[in-house]
ChimeraX commands (.cxc) that place a marker at each C-alpha (Angstrom):
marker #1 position 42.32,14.81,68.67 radius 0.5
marker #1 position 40.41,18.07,68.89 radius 0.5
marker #1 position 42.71,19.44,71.48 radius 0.5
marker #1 position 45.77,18.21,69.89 radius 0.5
marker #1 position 44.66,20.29,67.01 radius 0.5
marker #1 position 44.06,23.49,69.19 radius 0.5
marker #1 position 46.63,23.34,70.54 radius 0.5
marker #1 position 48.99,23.16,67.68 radius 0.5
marker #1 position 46.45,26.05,66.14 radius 0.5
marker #1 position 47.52,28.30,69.43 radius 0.5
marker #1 position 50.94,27.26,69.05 radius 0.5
marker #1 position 51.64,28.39,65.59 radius 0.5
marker #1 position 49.24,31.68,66.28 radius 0.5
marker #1 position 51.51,32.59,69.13 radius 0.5
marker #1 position 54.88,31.98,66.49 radius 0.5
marker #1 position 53.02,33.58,63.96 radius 0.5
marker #1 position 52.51,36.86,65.95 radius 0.5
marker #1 position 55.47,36.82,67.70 radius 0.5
marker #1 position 57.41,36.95,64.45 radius 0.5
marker #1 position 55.44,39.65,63.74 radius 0.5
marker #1 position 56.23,41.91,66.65 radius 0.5
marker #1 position 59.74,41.17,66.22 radius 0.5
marker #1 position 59.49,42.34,62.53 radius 0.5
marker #1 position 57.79,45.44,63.62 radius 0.5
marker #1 position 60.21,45.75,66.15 radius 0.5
marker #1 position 63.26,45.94,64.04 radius 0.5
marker #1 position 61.32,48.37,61.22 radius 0.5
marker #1 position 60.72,50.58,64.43 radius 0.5
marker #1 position 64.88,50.44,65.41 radius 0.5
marker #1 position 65.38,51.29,61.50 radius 0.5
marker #1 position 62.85,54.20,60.92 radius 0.5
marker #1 position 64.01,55.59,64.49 radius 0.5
marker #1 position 67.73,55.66,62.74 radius 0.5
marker #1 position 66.26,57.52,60.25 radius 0.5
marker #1 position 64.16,60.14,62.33 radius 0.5
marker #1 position 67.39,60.84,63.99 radius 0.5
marker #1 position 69.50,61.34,60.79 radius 0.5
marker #1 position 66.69,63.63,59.93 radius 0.5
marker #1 position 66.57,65.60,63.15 radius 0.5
marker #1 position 70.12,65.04,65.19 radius 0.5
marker #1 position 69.40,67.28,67.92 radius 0.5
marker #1 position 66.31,65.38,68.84 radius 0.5
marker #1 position 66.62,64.18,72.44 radius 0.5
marker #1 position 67.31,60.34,71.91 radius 0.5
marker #1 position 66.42,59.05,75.57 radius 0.5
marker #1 position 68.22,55.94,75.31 radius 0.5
marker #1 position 67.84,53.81,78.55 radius 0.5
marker #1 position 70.82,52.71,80.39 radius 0.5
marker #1 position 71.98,49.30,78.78 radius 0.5
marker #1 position 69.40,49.34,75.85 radius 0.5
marker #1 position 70.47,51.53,73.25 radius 0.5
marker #1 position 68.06,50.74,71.09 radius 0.5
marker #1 position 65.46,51.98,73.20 radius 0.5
marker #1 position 65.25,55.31,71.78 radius 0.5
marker #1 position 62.30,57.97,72.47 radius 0.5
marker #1 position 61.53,58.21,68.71 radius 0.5
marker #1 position 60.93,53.90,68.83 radius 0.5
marker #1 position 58.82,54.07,72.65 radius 0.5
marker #1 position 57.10,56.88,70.51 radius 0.5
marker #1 position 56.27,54.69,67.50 radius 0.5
marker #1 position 55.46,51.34,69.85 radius 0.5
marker #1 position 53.12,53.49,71.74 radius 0.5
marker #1 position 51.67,55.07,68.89 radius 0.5
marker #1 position 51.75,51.29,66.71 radius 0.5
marker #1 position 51.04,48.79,69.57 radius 0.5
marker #1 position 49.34,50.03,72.22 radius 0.5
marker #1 position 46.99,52.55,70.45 radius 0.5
marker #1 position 46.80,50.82,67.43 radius 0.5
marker #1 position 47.11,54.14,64.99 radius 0.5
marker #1 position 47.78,53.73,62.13 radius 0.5
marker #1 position 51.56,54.65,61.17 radius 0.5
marker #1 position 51.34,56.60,58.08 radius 0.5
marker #1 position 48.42,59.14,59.25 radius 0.5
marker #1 position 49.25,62.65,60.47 radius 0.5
marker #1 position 46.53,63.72,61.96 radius 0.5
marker #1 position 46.82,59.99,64.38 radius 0.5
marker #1 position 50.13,61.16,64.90 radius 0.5
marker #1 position 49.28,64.54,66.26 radius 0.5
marker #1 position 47.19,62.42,68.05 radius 0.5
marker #1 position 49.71,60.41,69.61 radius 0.5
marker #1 position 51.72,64.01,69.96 radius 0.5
marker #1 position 48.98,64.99,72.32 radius 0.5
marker #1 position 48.51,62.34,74.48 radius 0.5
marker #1 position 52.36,63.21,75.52 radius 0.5
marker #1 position 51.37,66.36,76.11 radius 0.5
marker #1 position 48.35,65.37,78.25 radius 0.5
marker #1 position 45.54,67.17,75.63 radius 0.5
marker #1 position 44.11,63.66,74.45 radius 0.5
marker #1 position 44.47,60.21,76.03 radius 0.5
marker #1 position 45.78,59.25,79.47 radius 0.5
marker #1 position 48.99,57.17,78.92 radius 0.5
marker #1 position 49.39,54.50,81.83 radius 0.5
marker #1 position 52.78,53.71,82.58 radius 0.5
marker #1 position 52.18,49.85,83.36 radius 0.5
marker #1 position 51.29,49.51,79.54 radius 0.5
marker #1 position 53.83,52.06,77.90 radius 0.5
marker #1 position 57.17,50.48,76.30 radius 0.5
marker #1 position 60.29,49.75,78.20 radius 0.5
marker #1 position 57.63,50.54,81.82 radius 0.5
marker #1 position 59.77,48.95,84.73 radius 0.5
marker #1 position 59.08,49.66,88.66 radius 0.5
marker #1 position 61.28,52.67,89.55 radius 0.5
marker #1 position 62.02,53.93,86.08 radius 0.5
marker #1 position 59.80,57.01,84.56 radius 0.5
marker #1 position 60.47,56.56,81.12 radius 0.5
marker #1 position 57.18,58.19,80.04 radius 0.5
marker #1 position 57.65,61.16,82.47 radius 0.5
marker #1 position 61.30,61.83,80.73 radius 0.5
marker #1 position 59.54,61.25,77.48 radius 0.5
marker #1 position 56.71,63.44,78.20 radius 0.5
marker #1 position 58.82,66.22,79.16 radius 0.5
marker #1 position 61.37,66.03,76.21 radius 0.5
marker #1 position 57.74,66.05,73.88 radius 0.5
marker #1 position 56.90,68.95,75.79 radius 0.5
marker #1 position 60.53,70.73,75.39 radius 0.5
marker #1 position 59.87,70.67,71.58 radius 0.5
marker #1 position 58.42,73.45,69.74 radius 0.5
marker #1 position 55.14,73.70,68.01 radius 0.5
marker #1 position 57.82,73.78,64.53 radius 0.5
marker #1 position 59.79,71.03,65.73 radius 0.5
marker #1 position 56.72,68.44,67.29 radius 0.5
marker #1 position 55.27,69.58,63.29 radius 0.5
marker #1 position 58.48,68.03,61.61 radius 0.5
marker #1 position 58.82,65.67,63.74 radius 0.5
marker #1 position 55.04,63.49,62.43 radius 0.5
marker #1 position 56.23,64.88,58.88 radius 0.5
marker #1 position 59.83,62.73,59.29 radius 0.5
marker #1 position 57.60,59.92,61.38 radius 0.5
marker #1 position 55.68,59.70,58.50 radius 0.5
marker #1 position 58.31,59.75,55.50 radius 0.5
marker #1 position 60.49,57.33,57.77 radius 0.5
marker #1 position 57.87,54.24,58.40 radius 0.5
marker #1 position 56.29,54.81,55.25 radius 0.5
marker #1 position 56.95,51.45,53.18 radius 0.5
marker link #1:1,2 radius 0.2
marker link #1:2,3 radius 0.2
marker link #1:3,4 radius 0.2
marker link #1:4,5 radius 0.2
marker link #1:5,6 radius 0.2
marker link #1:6,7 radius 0.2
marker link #1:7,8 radius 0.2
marker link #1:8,9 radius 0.2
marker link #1:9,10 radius 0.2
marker link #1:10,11 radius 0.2
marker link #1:11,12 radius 0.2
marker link #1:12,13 radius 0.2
marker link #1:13,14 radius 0.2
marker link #1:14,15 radius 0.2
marker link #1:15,16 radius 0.2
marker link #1:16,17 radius 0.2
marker link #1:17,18 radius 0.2
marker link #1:18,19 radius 0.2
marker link #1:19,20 radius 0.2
marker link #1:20,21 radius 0.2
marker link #1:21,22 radius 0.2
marker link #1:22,23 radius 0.2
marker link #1:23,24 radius 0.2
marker link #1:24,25 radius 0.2
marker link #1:25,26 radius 0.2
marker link #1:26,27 radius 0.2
marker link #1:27,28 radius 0.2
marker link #1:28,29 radius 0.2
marker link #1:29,30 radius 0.2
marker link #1:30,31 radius 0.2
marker link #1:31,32 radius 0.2
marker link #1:32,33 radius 0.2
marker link #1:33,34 radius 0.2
marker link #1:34,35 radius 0.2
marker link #1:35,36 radius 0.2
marker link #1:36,37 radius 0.2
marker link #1:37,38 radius 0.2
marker link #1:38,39 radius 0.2
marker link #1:39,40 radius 0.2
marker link #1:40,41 radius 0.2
marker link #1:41,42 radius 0.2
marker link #1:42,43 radius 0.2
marker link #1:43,44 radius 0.2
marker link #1:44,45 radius 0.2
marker link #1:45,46 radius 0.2
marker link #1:46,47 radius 0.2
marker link #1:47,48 radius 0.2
marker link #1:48,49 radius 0.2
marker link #1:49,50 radius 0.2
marker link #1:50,51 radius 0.2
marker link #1:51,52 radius 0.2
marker link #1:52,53 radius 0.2
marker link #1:53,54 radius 0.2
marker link #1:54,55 radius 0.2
marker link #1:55,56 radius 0.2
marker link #1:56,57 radius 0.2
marker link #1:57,58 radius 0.2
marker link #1:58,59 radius 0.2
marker link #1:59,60 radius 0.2
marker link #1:60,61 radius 0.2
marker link #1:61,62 radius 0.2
marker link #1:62,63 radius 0.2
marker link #1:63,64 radius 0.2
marker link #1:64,65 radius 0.2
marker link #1:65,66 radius 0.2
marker link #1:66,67 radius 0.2
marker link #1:67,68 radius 0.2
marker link #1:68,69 radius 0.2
marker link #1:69,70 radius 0.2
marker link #1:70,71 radius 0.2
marker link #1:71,72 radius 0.2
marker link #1:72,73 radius 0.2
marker link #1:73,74 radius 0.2
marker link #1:74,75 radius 0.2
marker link #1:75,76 radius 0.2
marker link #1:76,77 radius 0.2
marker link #1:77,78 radius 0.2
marker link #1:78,79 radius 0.2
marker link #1:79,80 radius 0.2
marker link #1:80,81 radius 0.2
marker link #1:81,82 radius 0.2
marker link #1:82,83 radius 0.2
marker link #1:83,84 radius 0.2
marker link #1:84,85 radius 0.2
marker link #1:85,86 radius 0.2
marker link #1:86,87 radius 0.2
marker link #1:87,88 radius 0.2
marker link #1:88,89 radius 0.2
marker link #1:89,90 radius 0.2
marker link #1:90,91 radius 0.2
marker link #1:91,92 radius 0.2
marker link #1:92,93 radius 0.2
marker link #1:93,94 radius 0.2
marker link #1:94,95 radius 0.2
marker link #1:95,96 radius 0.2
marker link #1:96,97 radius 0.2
marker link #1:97,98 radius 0.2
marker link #1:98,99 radius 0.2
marker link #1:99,100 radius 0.2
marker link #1:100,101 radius 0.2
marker link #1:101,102 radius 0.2
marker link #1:102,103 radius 0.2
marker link #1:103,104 radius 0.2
marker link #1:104,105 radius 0.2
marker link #1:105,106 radius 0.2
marker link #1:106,107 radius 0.2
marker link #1:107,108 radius 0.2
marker link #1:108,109 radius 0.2
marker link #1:109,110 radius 0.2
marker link #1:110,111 radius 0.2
marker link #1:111,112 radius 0.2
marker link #1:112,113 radius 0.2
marker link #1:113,114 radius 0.2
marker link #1:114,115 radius 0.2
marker link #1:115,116 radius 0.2
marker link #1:116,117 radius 0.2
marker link #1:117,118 radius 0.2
marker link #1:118,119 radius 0.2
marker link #1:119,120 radius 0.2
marker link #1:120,121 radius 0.2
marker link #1:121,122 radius 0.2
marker link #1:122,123 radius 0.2
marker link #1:123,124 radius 0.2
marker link #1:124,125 radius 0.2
marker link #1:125,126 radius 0.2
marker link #1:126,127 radius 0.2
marker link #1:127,128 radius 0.2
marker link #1:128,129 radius 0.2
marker link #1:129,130 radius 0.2
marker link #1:130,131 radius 0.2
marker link #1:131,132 radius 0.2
marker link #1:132,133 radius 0.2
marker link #1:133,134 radius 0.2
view
């Protein structure tokens, strides 16, 4: 009985969170729209058949997800800023969103970080910001 009970515990855990993700998901697709109406010349690094798979949304999963940051914070996202520019954290491709064998999305990504200016990475968190905030 126990292990019915676990495992119908586990099951709806696993629901729970993946509903979750996929909410977070789709906020990311809809404040990424909104970055880019805010800043159209931004380099959009769509992947080829996913065209939802924007830089500005790998940017937010990385800085969301995998660091856990919190999404309203400047200062985390200067943070996150930095580890594209190779000042802070490592960033290991296995883990980064949209990471497949023979694709460098986070090289691509780290360069078109690095091709902004100091002005432009600065608006960028600002519109981050203003766009996920709820």
């Amino acid at each position: 009985m126990r292990s019915k009970l676990l495992g119908a515990a586990i099951l709806t855990l696993a629901l729970v969170w993946g509903a979750v993700g996929l909410r977070a998901a789709t906020r990311f697709e809809t404040a990424a729209a909104k970055v880019y109406e805010q800043m159209p010349n931004l380099e959009r690094g769509e992947l080829p058949g996913k065209p939802d798979s924007t830089l500005v949304r790998r940017l937010m999963l990385y800085h969301a997800s995998i660091r856990g940051r919190p999404e309203t914070s400047r200062l985390d996202w200067k943070l996150t800023l930095s580890d594209y520019l190779g000042y802070n954290l490592n960033i290991d491709p296995a883990t980064y969103p949209e990471y497949k064998a023979g694709q460098d999305t986070l090289a691509r990504d780290r360069a078109a970080v690095d091709a902004l200016s100091r002005r432009e990475r600065n608006r960028l968190v600002d519109v981050l910001v203003f766009a996920l905030q709820r």
